[in-house]
C-alpha positions in Angstrom: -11.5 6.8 -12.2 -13.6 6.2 -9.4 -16.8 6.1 -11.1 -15.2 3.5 -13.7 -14.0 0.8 -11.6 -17.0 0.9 -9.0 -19.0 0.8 -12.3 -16.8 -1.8 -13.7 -17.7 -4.1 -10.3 -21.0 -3.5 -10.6 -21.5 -5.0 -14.1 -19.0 -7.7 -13.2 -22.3 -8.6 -10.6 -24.9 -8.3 -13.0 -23.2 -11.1 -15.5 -24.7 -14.0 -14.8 -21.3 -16.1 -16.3 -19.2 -13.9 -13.9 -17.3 -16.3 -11.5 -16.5 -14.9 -8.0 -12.7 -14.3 -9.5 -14.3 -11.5 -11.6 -15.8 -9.8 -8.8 -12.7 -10.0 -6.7 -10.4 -8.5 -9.3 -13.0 -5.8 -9.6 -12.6 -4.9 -6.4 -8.8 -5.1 -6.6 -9.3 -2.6 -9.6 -11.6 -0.5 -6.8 -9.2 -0.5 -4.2 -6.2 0.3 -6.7 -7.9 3.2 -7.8 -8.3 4.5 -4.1 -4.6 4.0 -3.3 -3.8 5.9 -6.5 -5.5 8.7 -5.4 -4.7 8.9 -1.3 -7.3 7.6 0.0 -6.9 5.2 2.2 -10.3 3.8 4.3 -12.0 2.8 0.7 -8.6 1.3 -0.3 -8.5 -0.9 2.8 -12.1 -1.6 2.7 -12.0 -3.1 -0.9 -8.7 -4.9 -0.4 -10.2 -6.7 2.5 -12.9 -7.6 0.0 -10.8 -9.1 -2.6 -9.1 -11.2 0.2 -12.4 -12.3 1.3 -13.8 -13.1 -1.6 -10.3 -15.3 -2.1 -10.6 -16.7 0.8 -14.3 -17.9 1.1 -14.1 -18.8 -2.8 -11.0 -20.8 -2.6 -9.4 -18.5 -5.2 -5.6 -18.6 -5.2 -2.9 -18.3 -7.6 -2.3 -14.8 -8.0 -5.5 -13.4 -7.3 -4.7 -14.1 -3.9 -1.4 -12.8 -4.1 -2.7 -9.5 -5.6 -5.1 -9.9 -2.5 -2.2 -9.4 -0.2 -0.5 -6.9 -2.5 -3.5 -4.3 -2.4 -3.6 -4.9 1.2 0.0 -3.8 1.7 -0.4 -1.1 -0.4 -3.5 0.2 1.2 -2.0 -0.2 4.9 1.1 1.7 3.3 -1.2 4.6 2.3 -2.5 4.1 5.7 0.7 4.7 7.4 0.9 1.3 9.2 4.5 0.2 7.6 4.3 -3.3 10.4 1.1 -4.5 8.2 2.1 -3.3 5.3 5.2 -5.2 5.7 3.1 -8.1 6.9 0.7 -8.0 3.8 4.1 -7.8 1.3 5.3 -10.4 2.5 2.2 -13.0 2.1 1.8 -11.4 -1.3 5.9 -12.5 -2.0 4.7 -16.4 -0.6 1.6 -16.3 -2.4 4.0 -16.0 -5.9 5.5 -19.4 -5.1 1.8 -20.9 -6.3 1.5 -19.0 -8.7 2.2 -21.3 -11.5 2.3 -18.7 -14.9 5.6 -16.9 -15.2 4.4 -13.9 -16.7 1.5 -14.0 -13.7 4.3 -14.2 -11.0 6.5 -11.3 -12.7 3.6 -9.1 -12.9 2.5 -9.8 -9.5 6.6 -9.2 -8.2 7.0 -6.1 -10.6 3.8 -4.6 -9.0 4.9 -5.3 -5.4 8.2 -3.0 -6.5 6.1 -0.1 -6.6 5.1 -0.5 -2.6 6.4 2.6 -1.2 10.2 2.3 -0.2 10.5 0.3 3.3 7.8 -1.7 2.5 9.1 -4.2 -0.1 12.7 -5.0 -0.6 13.6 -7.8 -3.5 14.5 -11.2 -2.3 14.9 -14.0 -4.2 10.9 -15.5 -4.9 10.4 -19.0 -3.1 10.5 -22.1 -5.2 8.1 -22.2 -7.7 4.7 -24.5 -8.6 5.3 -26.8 -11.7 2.5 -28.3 -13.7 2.7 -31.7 -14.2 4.4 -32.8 -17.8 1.3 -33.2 -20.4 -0.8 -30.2 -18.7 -1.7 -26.9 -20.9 0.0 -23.9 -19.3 -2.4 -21.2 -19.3 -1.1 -17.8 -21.1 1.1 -20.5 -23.2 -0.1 -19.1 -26.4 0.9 -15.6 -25.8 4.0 -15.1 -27.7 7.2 -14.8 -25.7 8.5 -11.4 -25.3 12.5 -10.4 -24.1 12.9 -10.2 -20.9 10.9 -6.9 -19.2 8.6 -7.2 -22.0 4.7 -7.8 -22.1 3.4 -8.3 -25.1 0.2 -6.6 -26.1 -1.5 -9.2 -28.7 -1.5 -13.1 -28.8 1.6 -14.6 -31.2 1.5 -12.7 -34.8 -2.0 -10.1 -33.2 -0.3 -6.8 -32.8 3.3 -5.2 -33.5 3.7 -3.2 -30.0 4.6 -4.5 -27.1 4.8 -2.9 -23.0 8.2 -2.4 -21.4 7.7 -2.1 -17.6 7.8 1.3 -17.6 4.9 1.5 -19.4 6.5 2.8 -22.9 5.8 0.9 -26.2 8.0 -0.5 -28.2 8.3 -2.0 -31.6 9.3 -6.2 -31.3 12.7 -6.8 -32.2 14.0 -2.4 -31.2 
């Protein structure tokens, strides 16, 4: 796993299309894959990455609030519950720009998994809203039932994601 996403990064940095987004959610993927398996120095050092790379490119939305998530989660594995906390929290404000529902669920439902003490649900701040006549990106995915994500575009694919990671057949 380790050797995929560091290799995923690396090709994200050789395309010369790649916008500095790409490269920040390759480090995310880097620094997941750390916190997955315990480790966390290379965790925190990639997470900071993704927030710099956020910060200095003006990325927002909810690359920066998986920014702060990976940085919670890395300080977690750390054992510093106080930044942690911190980190989880600016990840939970970040949601309030982000302005794709299914982007701000995924983000929340992925802040869920901190370790317990970390993050507790509250009700998400008020939300961003396009102005009337704008294109809503992710619009032409079809709408799944609640808990769902849907694994094609509208009419692509008959499976779709629960959150717990089964499959399931639309309309079962």
């Amino acid at each position: 796993m380790i050797h995929a996403a560091h290799a995923s990064r690396y090709h994200w940095g050789q395309v010369p299309s790649a916008t500095p987004a790409h490269l920040a959610r390759g480090e995310w993927q880097i620094s997941r894959v750390y916190a997955v398996l315990g480790r966390a120095e290379p965790a925190l050092y990639h997470a900071r990455r993704v927030l710099d790379l956020c910060q200095q490119n003006g990325i927002g939305d909810w690359d920066l609030a998986f920014a702060y998530e990976a940085l919670a989660r890395a300080c977690a594995l750390a054992g510093d519950t106080s930044e942690a906390r911190r980190w989880a929290e600016l990840a939970r404000a970040a949601c309030a720009q982000v302005t794709e529902d299914d982007d701000n669920e995924i983000v929340l439902s992925d802040l869920e998994t901190l370790p317990a003490g970390i993050w507790e649900w509250r009700q998400p701040p008020a939300r961003v809203s396009r102005p009337s006549g704008t294109r809503t990106p992710g619009a032409h995915r079809r709408a799944g039932t609640p808990g769902r994500f849907t694994s094609w575009d509208a009419g692509k694919g008959p499976w779709a994601w629960r959150r717990d990671n089964s499959t399931v057949r639309p309309g079962r």
